[in-house]
C-alpha positions as CSV (number, residue, x, y, z in Angstrom):
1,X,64.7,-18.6,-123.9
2,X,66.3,-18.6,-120.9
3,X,66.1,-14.7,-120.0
4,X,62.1,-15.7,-120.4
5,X,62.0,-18.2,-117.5
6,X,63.8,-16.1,-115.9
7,X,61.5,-13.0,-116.5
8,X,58.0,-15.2,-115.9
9,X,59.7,-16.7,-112.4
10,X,60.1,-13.2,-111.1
11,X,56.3,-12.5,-112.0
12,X,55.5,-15.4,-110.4
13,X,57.6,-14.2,-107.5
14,X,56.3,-10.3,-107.1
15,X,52.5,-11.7,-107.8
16,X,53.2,-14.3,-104.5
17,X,54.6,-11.5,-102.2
18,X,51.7,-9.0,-103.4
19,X,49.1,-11.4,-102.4
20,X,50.4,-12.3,-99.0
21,X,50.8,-8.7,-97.6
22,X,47.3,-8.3,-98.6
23,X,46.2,-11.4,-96.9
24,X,48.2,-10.0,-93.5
25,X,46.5,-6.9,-94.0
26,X,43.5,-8.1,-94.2
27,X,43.6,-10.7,-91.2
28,X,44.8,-8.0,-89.0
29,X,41.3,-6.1,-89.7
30,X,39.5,-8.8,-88.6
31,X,41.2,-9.2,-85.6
32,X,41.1,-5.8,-84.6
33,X,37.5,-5.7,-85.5
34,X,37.2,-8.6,-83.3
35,X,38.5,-7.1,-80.6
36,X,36.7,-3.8,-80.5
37,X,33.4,-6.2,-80.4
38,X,34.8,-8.6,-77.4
39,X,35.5,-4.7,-75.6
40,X,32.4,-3.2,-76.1
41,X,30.1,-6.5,-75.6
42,X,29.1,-7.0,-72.2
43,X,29.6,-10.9,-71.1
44,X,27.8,-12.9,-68.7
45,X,28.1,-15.9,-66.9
46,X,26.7,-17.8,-69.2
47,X,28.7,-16.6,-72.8
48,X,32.3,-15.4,-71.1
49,X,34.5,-18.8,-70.1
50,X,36.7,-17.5,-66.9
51,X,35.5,-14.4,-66.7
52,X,35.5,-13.2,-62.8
53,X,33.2,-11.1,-61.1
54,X,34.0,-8.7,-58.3
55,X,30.8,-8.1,-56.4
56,X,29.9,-4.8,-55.4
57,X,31.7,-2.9,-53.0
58,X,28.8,-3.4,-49.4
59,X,29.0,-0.7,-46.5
60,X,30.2,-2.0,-43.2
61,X,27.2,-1.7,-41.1
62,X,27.2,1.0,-38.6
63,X,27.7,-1.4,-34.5
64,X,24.4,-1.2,-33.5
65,X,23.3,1.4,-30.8
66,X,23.5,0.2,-27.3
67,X,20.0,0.0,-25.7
68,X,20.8,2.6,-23.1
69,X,19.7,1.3,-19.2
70,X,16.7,2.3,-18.1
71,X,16.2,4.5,-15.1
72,X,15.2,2.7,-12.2
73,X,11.6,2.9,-11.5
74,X,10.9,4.7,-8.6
75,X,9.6,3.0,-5.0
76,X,6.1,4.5,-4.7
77,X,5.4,6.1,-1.4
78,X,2.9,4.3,0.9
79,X,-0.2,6.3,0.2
80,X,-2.1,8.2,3.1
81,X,-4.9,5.5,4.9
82,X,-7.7,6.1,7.1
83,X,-9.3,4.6,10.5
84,X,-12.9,5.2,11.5
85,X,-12.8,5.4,15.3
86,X,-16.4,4.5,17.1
87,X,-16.2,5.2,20.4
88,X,-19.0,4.0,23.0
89,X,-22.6,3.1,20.9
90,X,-24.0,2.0,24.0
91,X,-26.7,4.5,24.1
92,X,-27.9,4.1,20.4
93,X,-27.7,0.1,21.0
94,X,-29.9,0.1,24.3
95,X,-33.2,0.2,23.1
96,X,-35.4,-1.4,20.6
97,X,-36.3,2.2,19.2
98,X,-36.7,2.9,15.6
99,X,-34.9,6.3,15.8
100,X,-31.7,5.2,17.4
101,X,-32.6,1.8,14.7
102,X,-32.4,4.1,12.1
103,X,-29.1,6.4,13.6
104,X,-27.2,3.3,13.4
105,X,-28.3,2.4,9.6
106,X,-27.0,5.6,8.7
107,X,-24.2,5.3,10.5
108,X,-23.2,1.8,8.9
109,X,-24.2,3.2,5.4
110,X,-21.6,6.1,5.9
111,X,-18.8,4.2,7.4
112,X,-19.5,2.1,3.9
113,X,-19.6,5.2,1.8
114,X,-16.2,6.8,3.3
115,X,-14.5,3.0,2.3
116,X,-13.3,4.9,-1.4
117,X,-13.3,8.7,-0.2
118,X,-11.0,8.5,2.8
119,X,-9.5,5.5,1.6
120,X,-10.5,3.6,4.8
121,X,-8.5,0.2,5.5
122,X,-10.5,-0.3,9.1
123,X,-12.7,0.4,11.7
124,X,-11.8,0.5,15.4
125,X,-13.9,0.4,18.3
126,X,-12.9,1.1,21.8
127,X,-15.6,-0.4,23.5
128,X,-19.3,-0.3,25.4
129,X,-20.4,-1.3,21.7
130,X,-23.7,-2.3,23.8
131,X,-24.9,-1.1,26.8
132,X,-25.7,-4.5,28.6
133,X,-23.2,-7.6,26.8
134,X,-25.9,-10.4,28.3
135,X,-29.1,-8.8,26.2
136,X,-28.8,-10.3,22.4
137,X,-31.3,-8.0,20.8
138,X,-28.3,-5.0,22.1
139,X,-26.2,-6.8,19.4
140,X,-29.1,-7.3,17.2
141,X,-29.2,-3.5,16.9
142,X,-25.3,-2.8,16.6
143,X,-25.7,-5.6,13.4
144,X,-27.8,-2.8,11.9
145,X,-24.5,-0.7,11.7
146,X,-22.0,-3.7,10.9
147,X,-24.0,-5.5,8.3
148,X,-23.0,-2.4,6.0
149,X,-19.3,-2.7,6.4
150,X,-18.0,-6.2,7.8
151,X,-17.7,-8.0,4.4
152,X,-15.7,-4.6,3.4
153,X,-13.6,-3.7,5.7
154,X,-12.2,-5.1,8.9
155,X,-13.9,-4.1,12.2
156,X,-11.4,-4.4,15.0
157,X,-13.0,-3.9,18.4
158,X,-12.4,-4.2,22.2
159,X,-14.6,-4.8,25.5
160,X,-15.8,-2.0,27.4
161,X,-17.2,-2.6,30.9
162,X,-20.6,-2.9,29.7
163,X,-20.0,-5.5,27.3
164,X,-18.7,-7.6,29.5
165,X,-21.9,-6.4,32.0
166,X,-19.5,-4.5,34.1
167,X,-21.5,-1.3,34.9
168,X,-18.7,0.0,37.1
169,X,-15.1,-0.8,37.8
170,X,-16.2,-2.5,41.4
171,X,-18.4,-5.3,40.0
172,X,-17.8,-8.6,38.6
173,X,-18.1,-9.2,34.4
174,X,-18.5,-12.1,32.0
175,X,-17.0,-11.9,28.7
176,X,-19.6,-14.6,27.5
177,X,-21.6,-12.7,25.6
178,X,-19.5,-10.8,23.6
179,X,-16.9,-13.7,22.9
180,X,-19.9,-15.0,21.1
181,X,-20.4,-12.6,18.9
182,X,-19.7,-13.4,15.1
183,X,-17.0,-10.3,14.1
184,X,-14.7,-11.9,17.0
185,X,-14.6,-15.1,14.8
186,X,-13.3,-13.2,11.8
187,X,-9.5,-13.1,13.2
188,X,-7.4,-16.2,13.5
189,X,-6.4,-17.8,17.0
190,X,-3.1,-16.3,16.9
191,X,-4.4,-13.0,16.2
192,X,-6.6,-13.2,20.0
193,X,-6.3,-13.7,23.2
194,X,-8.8,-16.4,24.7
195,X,-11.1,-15.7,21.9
196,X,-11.2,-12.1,21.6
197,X,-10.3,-10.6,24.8
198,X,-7.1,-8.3,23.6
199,X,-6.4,-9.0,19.9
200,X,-3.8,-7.6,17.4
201,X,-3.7,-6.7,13.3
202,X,-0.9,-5.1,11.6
203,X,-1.8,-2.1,9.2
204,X,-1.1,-0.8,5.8
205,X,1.0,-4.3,5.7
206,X,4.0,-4.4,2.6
207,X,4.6,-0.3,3.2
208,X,5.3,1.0,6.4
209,X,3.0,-0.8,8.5
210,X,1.5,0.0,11.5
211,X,0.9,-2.5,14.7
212,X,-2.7,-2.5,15.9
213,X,-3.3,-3.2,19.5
214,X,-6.1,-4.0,21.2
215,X,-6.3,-4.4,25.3
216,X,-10.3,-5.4,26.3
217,X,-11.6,-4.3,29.8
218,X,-10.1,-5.8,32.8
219,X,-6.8,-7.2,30.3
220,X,-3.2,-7.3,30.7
221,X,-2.8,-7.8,34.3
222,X,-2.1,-10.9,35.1
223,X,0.9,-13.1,34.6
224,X,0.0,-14.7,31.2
225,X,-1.9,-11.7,29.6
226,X,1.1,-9.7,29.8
227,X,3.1,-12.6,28.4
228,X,0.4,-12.5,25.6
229,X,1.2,-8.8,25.3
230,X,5.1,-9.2,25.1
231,X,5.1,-11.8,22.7
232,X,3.2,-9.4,20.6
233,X,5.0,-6.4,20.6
234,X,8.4,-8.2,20.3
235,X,7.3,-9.8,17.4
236,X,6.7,-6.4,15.8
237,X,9.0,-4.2,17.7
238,X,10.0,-2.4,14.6
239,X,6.9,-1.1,14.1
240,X,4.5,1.8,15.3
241,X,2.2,0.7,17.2
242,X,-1.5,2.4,18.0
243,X,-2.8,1.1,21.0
244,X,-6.3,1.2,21.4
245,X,-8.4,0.3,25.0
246,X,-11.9,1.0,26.6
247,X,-11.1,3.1,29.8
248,X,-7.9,5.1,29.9
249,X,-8.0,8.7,30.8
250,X,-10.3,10.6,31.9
251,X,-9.5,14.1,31.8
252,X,-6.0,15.5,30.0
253,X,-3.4,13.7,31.6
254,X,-5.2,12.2,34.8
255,X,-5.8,8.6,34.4
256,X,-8.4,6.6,35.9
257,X,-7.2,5.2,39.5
258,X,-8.2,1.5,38.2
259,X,-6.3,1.4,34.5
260,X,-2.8,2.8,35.7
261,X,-1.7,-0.7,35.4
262,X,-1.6,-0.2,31.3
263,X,0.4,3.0,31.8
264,X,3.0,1.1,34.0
265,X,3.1,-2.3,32.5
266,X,2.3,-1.9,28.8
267,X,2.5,2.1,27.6
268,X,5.9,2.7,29.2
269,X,7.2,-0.6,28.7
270,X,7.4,-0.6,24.7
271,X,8.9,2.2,23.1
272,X,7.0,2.0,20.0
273,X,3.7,2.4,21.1
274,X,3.3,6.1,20.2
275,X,-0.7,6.7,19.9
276,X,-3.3,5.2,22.4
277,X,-7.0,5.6,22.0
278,X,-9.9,5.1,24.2
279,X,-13.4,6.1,25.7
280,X,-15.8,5.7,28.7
281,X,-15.3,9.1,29.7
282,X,-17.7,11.4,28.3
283,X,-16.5,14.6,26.1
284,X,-13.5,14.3,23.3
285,X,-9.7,15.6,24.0
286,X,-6.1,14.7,23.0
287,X,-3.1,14.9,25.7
288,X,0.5,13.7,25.4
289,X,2.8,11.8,27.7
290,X,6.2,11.8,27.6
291,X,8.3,8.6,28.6
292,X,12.0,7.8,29.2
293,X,12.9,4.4,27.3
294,X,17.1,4.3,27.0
295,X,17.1,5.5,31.0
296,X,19.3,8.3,30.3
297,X,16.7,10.6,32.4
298,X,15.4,12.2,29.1
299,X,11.5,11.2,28.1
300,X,12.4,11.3,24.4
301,X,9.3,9.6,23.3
302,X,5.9,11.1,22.8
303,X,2.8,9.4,23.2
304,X,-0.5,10.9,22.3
305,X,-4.0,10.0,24.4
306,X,-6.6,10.3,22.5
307,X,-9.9,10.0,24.2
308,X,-13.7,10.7,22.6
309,X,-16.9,9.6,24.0
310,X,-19.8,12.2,23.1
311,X,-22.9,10.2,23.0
312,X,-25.5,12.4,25.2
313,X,-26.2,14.3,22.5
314,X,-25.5,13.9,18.8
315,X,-23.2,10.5,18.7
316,X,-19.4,11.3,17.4
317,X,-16.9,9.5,15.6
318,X,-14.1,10.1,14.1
319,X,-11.5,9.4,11.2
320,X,-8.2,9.2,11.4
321,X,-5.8,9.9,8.1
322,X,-2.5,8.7,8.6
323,X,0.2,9.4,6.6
324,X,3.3,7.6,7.0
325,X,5.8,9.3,4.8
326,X,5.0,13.1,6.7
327,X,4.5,10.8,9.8
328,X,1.0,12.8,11.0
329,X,-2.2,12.0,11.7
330,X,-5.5,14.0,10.5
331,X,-8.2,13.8,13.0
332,X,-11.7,14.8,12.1
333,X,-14.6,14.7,14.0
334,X,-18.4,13.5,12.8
335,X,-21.8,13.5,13.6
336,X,-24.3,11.1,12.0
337,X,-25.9,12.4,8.8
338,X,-23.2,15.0,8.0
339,X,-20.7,14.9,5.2
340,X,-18.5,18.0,6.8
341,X,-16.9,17.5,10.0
342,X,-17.8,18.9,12.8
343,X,-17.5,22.9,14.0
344,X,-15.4,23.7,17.3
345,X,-17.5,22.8,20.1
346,X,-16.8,25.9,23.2
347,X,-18.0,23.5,26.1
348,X,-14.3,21.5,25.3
349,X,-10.7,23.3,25.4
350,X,-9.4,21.7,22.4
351,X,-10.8,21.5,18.8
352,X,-12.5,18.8,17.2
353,X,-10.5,18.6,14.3
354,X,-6.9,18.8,14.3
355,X,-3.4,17.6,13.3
356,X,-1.1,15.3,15.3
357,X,2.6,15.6,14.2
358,X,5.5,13.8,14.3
359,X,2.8,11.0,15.4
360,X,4.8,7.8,14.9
């Protein structure tokens, strides 16, 4: 009886012991199998609790590449300008005559025409713009050549003697007449003397400009028109200065008895006037004068006279092209009605075209 108990116990014993190893083994599976899921799942945000995501590895950007400077833009040079000289219209202005009417139409319209071509900034006129200054139909005419210009261009002009109704050096004038006429009002008060008598206009103004000076017949003698004068040409002393008069020369470097006075007092005196044009005597030429200005007893500066006044047979003008930067002036030489300049004329020693160096 006893050895039975004892037999059924030890079943009882084995059976417990067989049934737990197979319960361990068992559990393990599961866990395993477990495992292998949780490795091959892929959580999220959502499913996994403290899971941590590393972001993806980002490039370090690249420093930007410095702008590089810019060259610096260069100064434009001052581009070449031009001047239409008229010299003496007396004769075309003296009569109410539909030919000479008509010259001086054509001679406006081409003036007006060059404007673009020879990139003109001004007309100059040295004087005996009419041939008698008290006649108003003498104007009348010459507004037949201005009315094509004046609104485009400035017209910068002086006296002669006949303006003024001065038909030779030995009688008495009166500026009356031409101080009224209506181109003089176009220049401000500082700009003139009395009204128009001797007047001034800087050129080409912002790039190398040029001083434009303008001495009427019979001006800058006395006291306080050579004051005028002064304070002028110190005020611009650093510029070039054209200086531009009625009577002057007459033949290559002999001047007129009764105009030595500019020579003395106003050509030699400033060191920057370097060109000086004029009329009244008839035919065209160009002379230079050499002038001391330090006293050392060396004329180092150079002035060049040029003097045009062709009217007793086809009426000449001229235009001047200036350039700065080579420092020269072009001169070329015009009769009404042609585009080319004119051919060499023999009657005069000098040509009528030509090139003026180391001008200014």
């Amino acid at each position: 009886m006893k050895q039975t108990k004892r037999l059924l116990i030890l079943i009882l014993l084995l059976t417990f012991l067989c049934c737990t190893e197979t319960a361990g083994t068992h559990n393990e599976s599961n866990t395993d199998a477990k495992t292998t899921d949780a490795q091959t799942s892929t959580p999220t945000a959502f499913s996994t609790i403290g899971t941590i995501f590393t972001p993806d590895p980002t490039d370090t950007p690249e420093p930007p590449t410095p702008t590089p400077t810019p060259e610096p833009t260069p100064t434009p040079e001052p581009t070449p300008f031009g001047l239409c000289w008229l010299p003496d219209t007396q004769k075309l202005t003296a009569y109410i005559d539909e030919k000479r009417q008509k010259k001086l139409e054509m001679l406006g319209k081409e003036i007006a025409d060059r404007i673009e071509t020879d990139h003109l900034i001004g007309v100059v006129h040295t004087g005996d713009i009419v041939d008698s200054g008290r006649r108003t139909y003498q104007w009348e005419n010459f507004d037949l050549c201005l009315k094509s210009f004046i609104d485009l261009i400035p017209f910068y002009p002086v006296s002669g003697n006949h303006d003024i109704g001065k038909p030779d050096s030995r009688k008495g004038g009166d500026y009356t007449g031409y101080l009224q006429q209506p181109f003089l009002k176009r220049f401000s008060e500082e700009q003139t003397f009395e009204g128009g008598k001797m007047l001034y206009a800087v050129l080409n103004e912002g790039e190398m400009p040029i001083l434009l000076l303008g001495i009427g017949y019979d001006m800058g003698k006395n006291r306080q028109q050579l004051e005028w004068i002064d304070e002028v040409m110190r005020k611009h002393e650093d510029m070039p200065c054209i200086l531009f008069t009625h009577a002057y020369q007459v033949r290559p470097g002999t001047m007129l008895w009764y105009c030595k006075y500019i020579e003395n007092d106003i050509v030699a005196k400033y060191p920057n006037i370097r060109i000086v044009l004029c009329g009244h005597a008839r035919g065209f030429f160009c002379n230079e004068a050499a002038y001391d200005d330090d006293g050392d007893g060396v004329k180092e500066r150079t002035v060049h006279v040029l003097m045009l006044d062709e009217q007793d047979g086809e009426y000449l003008y001229r235009i001047l092209q200036i350039d700065m930067v080579k420092r020269t002036v072009t001169v070329r030489t015009y009769s009404i009605g042609s585009d080319e300049p004119i051919p060499d004329d023999s009657r005069f020693k000098q040509p009528a075209d030509f090139m003026i160096e180391d001008a200014f």
